[in-house]
N, C-alpha and C positions, 0 to 999 in steps of 0.2 A: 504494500500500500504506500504511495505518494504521500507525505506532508509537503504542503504550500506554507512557509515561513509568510504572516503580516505580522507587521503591527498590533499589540495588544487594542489600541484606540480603533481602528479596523474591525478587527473581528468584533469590537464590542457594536460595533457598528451594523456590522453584519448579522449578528445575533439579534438585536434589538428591529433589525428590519427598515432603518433607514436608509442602509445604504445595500444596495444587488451588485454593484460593480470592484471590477481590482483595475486600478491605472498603473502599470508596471515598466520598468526601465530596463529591470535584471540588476541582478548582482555580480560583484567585482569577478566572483567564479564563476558564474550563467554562461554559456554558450557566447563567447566576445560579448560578454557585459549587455549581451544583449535577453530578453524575456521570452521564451518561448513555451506557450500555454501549451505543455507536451502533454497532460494527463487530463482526461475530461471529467475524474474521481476524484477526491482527495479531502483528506482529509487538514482543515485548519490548524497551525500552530501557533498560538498569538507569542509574540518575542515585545519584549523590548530596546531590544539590538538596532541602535539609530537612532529610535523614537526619542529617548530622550534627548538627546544631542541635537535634534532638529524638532521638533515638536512646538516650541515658542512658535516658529516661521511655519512651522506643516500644516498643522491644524487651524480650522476653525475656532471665533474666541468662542464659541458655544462648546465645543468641544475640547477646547482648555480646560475646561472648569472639570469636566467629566473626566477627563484624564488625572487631573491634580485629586478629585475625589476616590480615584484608583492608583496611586503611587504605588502599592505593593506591586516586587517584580511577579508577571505568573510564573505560574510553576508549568511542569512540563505535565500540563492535563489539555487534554484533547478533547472539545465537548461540539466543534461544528464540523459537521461532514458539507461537501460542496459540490456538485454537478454544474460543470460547466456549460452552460446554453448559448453563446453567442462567444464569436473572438471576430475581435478587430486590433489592425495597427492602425492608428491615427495620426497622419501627418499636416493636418492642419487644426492648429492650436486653436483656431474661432471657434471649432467641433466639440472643443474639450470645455471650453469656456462655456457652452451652450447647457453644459450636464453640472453645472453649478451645485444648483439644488438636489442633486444626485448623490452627492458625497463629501466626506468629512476634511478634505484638506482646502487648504489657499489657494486661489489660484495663481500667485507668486510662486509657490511651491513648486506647482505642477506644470506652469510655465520652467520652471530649473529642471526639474526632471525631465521633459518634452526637448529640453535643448541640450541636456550631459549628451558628450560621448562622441562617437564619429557619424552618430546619424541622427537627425532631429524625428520626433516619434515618440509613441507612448503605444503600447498595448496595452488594451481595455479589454476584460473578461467580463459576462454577465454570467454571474453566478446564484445557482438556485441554493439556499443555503439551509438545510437542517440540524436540528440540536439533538445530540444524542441522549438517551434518557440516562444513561451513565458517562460519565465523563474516563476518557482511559489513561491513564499513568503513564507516562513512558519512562523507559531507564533512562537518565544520564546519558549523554556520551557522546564525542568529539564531533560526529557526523553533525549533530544538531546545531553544531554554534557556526561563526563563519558566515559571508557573504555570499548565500546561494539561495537560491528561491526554493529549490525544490529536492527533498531530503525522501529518500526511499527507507522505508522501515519494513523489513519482512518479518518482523515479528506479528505485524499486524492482519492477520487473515481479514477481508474486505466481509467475508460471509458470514462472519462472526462477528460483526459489531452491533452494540447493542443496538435495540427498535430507536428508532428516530423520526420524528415531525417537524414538517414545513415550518421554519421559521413566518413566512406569509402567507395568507390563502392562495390558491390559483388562481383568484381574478385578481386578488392584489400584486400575486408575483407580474402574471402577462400584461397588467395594466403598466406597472413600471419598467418592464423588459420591453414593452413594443413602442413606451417613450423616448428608451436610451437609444432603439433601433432608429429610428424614425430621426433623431437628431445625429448619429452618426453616419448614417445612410448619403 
């Protein structure tokens, strides 16, 4: 089974149903630093690897506050599984700009992100997001830290995880999925 390394402030995002999307860059080790949405399962691991160090400039101030009310670092519990439903790369920033009210960051921020690196762009993921009814523990271990997106754990059998429900309803999911389509399109 895949983990998807976000942001603790993300996943709580995610959880809570505000936000369906990932705007991603890649990490220092990703395929040339660049994002490639290689798994259409996976399961979430909120990190605070970065967040803090950018999180003033990243986030929203509504989302400041929510962040500063969750200072404890997470631990290594796993409680959002995520199905991928739409991938786009987006090379025009007006596009990104448009999904504002979409999700938790600046658009200072995501303007920097859109312009790091040897290629201007962002992949955007819409993600269907459920909560598992048990949250799973993972071990420790070296794989998990580091600048990578996307962390393979075969301890995790995909058929063995516990029952899980839709963070949104299905008209609330495809009402928000076919707004993000419709403005990336």
């Amino acid at each position: 089974m895949y983990l998807l390394k976000e942001w603790d402030s993300v996943c709580r995002a995610l959880e809570e149903g505000r936000q369906i999307l990932l705007a991603r860059k890649g990490g220092i080790l990703d395929d040339e630093g660049r994002f490639l949405p290689s798994h259409p399962e996976f399961l979430l691991l909120p990190t605070r690897w970065h967040q803090s160090e950018q999180e003033r400039e990243a986030l929203k101030p509504s989302e400041l506050a929510r962040s500063a009310a969750s200072q404890a670092a997470p631990d290594l519990r796993v409680r959002l599984f995520g199905r991928m439903t739409d991938s786009f790369y987006v090379l025009d920033f007006a596009k990104l700009r448009s999904l504002d009210a979409e999700h938790v960051w600046t658009s200072d921020f995501l303007e920097k992100r859109f312009a790091w690196g040897k290629e201007r762009g962002l992949a955007v993921i819409v993600v269907r997001v459920y909560r598992l009814a048990n949250a799973l523990a993972l071990p420790a271990h070296p794989a998990l830290a580091g600048c990578k997106s996307w962390v393979e754990e075969p301890s995790i059998d995909v058929s063995r995880l516990p029952p899980m429900t839709p963070v949104l309803s299905d008209v609330d999911f495809s009402k928000k999925r076919m707004g993000i389509r419709k403005k990336l399109r």
